[in-house]
C-alpha positions as CSV (number, residue, x, y, z in Angstrom):
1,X,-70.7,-12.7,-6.0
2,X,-70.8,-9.1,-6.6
3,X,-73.7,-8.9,-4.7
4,X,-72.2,-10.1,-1.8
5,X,-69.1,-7.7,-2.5
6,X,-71.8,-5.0,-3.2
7,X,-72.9,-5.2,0.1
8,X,-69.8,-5.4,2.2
9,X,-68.9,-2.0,0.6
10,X,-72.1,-1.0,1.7
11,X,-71.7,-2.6,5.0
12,X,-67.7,-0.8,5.4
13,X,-69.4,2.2,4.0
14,X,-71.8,2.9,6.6
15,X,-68.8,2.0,9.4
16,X,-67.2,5.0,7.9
17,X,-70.0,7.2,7.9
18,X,-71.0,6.3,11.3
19,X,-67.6,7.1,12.5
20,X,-67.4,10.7,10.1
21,X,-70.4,11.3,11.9
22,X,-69.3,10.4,15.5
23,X,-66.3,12.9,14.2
24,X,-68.5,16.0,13.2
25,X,-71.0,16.0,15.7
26,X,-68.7,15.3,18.9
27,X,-69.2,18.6,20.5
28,X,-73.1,18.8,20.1
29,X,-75.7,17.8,22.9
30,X,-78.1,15.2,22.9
31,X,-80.7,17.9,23.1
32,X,-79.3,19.4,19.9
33,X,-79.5,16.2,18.1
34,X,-83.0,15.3,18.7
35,X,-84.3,19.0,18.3
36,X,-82.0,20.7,15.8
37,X,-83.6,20.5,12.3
38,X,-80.2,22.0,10.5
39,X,-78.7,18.6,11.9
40,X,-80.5,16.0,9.8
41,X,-78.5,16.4,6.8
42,X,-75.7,14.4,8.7
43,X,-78.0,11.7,7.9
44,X,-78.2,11.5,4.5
45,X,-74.0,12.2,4.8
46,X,-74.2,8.4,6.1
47,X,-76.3,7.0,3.7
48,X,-74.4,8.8,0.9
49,X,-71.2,7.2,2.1
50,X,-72.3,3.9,2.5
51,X,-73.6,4.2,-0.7
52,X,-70.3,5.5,-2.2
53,X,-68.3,2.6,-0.1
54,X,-70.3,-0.4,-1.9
55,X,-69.8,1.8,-6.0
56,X,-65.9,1.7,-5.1
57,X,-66.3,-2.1,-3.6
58,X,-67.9,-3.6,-6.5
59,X,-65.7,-1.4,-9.0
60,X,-62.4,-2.8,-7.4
61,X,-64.4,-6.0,-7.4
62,X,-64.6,-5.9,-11.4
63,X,-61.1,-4.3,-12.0
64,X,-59.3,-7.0,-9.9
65,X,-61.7,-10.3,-10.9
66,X,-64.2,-9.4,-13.8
């Protein structure tokens, strides 16, 4: 079960990094984000959330049913 709870965070996770990103790179082109090599940091942003969102799922998980 916690893998399953594991990976919903993960899941919710990457939502909110998607939208973070959709948030911080509004006002760029779509010429800046296929060229711009300073942008692809953002990426990893997203990964790093998503990664963040299933820790704090499967913690919660654990507190509130382990």
């Amino acid at each position: 079960m916690v893998y399953v709870i594991g990976f919903i965070g993960f899941v919710v996770g990457f939502c909110v990094g998607q939208m973070m990103l959709m948030f911080l790179l509004r006002h760029k082109t779509n010429e800046d984000l296929k060229t711009d090599p300073r942008l692809k940091i953002y990426g990893l942003l997203n990964w790093l959330v998503a990664g963040i969102g299933s820790i704090v799922f499967v913690s919660l998980y654990g507190q509130y049913f382990g």
